[in-house]
C-alpha positions in Angstrom: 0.0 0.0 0.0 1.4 3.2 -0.7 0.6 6.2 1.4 1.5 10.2 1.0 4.3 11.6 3.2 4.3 14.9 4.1 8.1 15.7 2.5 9.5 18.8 1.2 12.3 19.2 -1.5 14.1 22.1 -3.2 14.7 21.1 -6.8 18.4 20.6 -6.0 17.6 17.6 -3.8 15.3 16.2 -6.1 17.6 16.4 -8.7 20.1 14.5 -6.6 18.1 12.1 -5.7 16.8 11.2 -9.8 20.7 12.5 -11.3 18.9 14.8 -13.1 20.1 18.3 -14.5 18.3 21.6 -12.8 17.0 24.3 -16.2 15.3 27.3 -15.5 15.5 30.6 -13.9 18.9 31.1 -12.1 17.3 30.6 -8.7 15.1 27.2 -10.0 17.3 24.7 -7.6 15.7 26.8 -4.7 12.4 25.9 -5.6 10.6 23.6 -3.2 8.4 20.6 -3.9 6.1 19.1 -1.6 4.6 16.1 -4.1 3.7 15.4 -7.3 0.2 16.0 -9.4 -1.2 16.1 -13.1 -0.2 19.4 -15.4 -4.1 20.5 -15.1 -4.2 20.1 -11.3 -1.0 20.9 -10.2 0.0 24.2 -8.0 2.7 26.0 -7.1 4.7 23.7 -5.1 4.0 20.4 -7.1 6.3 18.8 -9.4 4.6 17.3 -12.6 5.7 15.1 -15.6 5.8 16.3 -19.8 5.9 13.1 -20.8 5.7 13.9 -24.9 6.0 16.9 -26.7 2.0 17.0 -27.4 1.8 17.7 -23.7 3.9 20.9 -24.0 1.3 23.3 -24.4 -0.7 21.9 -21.2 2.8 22.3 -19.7 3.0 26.0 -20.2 -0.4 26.9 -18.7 -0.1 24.8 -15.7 0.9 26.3 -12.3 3.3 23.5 -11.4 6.3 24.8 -9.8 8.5 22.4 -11.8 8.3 19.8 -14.9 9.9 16.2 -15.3 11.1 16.2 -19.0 13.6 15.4 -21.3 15.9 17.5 -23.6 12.7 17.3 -25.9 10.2 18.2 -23.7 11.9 21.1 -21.7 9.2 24.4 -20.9 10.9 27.4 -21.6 11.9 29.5 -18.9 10.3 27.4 -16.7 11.9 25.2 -13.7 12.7 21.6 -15.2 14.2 18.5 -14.1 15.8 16.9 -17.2 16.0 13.1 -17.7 16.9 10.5 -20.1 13.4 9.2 -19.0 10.5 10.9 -17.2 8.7 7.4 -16.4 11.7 5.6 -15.2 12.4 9.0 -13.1 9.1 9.6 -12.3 8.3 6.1 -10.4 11.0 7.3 -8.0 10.0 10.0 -7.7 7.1 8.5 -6.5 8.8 6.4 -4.2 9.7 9.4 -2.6 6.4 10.8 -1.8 4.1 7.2 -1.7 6.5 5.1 -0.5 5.3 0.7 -0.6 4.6 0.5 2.9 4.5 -3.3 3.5 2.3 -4.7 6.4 3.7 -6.3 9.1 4.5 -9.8 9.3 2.6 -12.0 10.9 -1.0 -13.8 11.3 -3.6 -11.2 12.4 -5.7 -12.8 15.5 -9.1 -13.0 13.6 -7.6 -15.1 10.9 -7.5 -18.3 10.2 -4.6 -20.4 9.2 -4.4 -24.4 9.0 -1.5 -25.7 11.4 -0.7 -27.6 8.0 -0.4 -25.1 5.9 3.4 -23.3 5.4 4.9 -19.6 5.8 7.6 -18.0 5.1 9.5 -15.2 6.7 8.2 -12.0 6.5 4.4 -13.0 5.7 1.7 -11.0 6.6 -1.6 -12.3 6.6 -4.4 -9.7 6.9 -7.5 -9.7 9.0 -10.4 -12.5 8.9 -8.0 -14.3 6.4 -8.2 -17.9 5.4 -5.2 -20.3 5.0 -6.1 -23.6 3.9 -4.0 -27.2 5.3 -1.1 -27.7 2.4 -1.2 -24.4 1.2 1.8 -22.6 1.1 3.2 -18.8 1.1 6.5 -17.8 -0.1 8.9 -15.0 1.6 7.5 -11.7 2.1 4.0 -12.4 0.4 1.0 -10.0 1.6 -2.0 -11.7 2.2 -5.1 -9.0 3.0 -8.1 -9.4 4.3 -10.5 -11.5 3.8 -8.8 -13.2 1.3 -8.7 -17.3 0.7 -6.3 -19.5 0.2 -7.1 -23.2 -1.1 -5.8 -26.2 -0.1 -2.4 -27.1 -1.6 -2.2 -23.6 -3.2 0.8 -21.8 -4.0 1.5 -18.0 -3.5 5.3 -17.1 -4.5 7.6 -14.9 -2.4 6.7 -10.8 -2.8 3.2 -11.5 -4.1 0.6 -9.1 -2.8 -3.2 -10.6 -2.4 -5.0 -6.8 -1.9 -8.4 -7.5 0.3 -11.0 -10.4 -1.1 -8.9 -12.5 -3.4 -9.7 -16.2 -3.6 -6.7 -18.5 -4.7 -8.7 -22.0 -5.1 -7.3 -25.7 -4.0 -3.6 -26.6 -6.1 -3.7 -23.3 -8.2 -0.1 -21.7 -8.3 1.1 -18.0 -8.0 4.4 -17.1 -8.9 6.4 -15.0 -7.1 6.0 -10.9 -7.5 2.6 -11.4 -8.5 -0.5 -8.4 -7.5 -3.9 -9.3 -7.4 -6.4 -6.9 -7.3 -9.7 -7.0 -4.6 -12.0 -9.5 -6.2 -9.7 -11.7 -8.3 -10.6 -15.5 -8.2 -8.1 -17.8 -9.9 -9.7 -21.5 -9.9 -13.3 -21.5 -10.7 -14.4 -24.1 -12.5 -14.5 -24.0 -16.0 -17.5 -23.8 -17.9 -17.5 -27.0 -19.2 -21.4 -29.0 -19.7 -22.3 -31.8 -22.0 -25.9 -32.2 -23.0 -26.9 -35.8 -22.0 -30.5 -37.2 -22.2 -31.0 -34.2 -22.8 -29.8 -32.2 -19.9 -26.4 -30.2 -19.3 -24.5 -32.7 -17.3 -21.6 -30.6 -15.2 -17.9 -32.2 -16.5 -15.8 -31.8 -13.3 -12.5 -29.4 -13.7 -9.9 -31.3 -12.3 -6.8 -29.2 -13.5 -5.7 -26.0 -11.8 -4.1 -22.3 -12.8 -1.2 -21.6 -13.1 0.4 -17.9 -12.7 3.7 -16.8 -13.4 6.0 -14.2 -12.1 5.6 -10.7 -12.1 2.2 -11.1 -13.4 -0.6 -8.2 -12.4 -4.4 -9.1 -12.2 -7.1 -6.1 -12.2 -9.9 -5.7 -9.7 -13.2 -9.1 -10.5 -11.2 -11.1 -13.0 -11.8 -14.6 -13.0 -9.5 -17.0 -14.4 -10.9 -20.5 -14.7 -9.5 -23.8 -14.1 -8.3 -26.1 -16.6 -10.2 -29.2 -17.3 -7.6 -31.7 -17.0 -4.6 -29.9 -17.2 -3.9 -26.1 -16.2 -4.8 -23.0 -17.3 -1.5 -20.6 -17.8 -0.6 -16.7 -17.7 2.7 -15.9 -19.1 5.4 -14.3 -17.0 4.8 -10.3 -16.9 1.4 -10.1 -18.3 -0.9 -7.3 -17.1 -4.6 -7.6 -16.6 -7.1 -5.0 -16.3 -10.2 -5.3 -14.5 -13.1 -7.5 -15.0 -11.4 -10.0 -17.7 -12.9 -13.7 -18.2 -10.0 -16.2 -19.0 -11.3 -19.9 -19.4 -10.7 -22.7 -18.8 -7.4 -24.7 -20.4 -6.2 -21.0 -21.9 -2.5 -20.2 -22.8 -1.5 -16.8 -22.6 1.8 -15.8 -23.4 4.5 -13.6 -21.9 4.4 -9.8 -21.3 0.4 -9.4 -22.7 -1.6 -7.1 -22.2 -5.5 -6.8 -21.8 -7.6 -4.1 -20.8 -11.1 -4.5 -19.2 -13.7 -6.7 -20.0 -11.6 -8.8 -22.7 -13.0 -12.3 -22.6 -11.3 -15.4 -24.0 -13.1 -18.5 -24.2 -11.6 -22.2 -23.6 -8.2 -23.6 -25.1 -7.4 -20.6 -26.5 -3.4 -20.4 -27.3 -2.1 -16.3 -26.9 1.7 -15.9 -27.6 4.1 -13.6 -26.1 3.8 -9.7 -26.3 -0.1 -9.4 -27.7 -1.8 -6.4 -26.5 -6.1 -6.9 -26.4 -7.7 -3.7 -25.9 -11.5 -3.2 -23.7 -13.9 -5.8 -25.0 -12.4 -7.9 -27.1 -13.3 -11.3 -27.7 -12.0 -14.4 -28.8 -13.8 -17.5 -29.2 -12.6 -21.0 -28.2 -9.8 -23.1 -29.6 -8.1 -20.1 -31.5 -4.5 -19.4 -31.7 -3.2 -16.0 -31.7 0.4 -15.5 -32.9 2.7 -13.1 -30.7 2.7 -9.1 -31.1 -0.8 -9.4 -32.4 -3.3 -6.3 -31.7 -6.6 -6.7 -31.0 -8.4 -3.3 -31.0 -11.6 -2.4 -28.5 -14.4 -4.8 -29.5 -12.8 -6.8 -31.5 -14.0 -10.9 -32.1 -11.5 -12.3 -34.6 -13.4 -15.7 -36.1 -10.1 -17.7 -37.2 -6.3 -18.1 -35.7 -4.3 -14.8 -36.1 -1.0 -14.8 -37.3 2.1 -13.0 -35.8 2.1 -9.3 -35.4 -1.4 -8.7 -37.0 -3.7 -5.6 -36.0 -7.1 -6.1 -36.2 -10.3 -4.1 -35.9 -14.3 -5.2 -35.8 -16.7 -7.9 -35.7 -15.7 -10.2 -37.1 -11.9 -8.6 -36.9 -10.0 -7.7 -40.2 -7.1 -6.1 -40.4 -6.6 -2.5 -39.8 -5.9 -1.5 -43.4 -8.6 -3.5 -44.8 -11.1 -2.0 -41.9 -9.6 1.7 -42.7 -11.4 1.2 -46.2 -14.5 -0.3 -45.0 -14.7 2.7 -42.7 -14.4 5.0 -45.3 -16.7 3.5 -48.0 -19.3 3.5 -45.3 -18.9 7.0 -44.7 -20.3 7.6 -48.2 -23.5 5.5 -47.9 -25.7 8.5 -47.3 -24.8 10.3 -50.2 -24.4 7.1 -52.4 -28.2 6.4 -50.9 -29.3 9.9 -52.1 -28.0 9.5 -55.7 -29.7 6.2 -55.5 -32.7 7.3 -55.4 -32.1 10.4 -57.6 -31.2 8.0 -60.4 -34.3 5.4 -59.6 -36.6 8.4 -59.8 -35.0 9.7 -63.0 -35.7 6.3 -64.7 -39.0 5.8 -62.9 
């Protein structure tokens, strides 16, 4: 959790402290900074970040009292700390003033963990808590409130479980891994077949399986596998309210943002980037570095490094025409019916 701290700065110190170079008015090292805050809502003693160029203009109406750039992005005659990279500077920067405050280790009295399940040093398990027999969490791991943790399930060392995350029986969390409130990892699947008639429940006897550094947003569910597991690539992100079923593959370093939905034994490679609402159907694979753009459904396997746009997805040029012809269907319409009524 990361909290504000009440510190105060000259420019000088800052600089130190990121190795960046001071530009500005001759007496711009003096100037003190007590936090960070957006271009529009900054004031006079906040530091704030020109990421681009296209931000310059916001730059030079903003009342900050000093901009994160680079040679680029520099404001004229206005206080700058100059960087190789305002993101990479920037995050310390806001370790400085929201510093990761870890809680402390230990069991909190209201929750409960099995005598069987295992610990490691520096764990801290939050209030009204559940531990599972056989479960087990690695060095340093957060575990908040009200969260559960199955039987025989594995959280790596450094993972942070924020309040109301349910880790099911045998599904594995590597180590470094964030999950957001509302995350459950280990549902069943959705997996029926009609029998006599009726929708006869298959049991899902695999598990998940989540690798390091991954990040899971806030009511994502991420289903069991069948048989076998169900698999999130080392780095991925995960926005908020994302469906992932059952016997899925997703590669390395992906990103999705909300409400993307992938259905069963879908294979995603490494680096693909789904934006809000995508869908893909079941049994699909998607090649690595492929785009999906917001509402997208491609009907097919995608191949490496494709973008795609619409239902059902095409690719972007292909789309950029369809776009435009449609554009023209009013007038088109209008000569239509010009013509018909010249021949009628």
């Amino acid at each position: 959790m990361r909290r504000k701290k009440n510190i105060t700065l000259n420019l000088a110190e800052l600089a130190a402290r990121l190795r960046a170079q001071v530009t500005g008015a001759a007496d711009a090292r003096d100037v003190t900074l007590s936090g960070i805050c957006t271009l529009e809502e900054a004031g006079p003693t906040k530091l704030a970040f020109v990421a681009g160029d296209k931000y310059l203009g916001r730059a030079a109406a903003s009342k900050a009292a000093a901009f994160l750039v680079t040679q680029q992005t520099v404001v004229p005659e206005r206080p700058c700390l100059v960087v190789e990279h305002v993101w990479k500077a920037g995050l310390k920067a806001l370790d400085i003033w929201y510093p990761d405050e870890h809680a402390p280790a230990g069991a909190h009295p209201s929750s409960v963990v099995s005598p069987a399940a295992r610990l490691g040093a520096g764990v801290s398990v939050g209030p009204l808590a559940v531990i599972e027999e056989g479960a087990e969490i690695g060095e340093g791991a957060e575990i908040g409130a009200q969260c559960f943790v199955g039987r025989d399930a594995r959280i790596g060392a450094g993972s942070l479980l924020h309040p109301g995350v349910r880790v099911l029986e045998r599904v594995r969390v590597g180590r470094g891994v964030i999950l957001h409130s509302g995350v459950v990892l280990g549902a069943d699947g959705f997996g029926y077949e009609v029998i006599a008639g009726r929708g006869v429940k298959i049991p899902q006897v695999g598990t998940v399986v989540i690798e390091d550094e991954v990040e899971i947003g806030a009511n994502t569910c991420i289903d069991r596998a069948f048989l076998t597991e169900t698999r999130i690539g080392a780095g991925t992100k995960i926005d908020n309210l994302v469906q992932i079923a059952h016997n899925c593959r997703i590669g390395r370093s992906c990103g999705f943002a909300a409400q993307v939905g992938i259905a069963g034994s879908t294979k995603v490679g490494d680096g693909c980037i789904f934006w809000g609402q995508a869908g893909i159907k079941d049994n699909l694979t998607i090649g690595n570095r492929v785009v999906l753009m917001g509402q997208s459904a491609p009907t097919g396997d995608v191949r490496d490094g494709a973008v795609l746009v619409g239902s059902p997805a095409r690719p972007l040029p292909e789309m950029a025409r369809i776009f435009a012809a449609e554009n023209k269907l009013p007038d088109m319409l209008k000569r239509l019916r010009a013509l018909e009524k010249k021949a009628g």
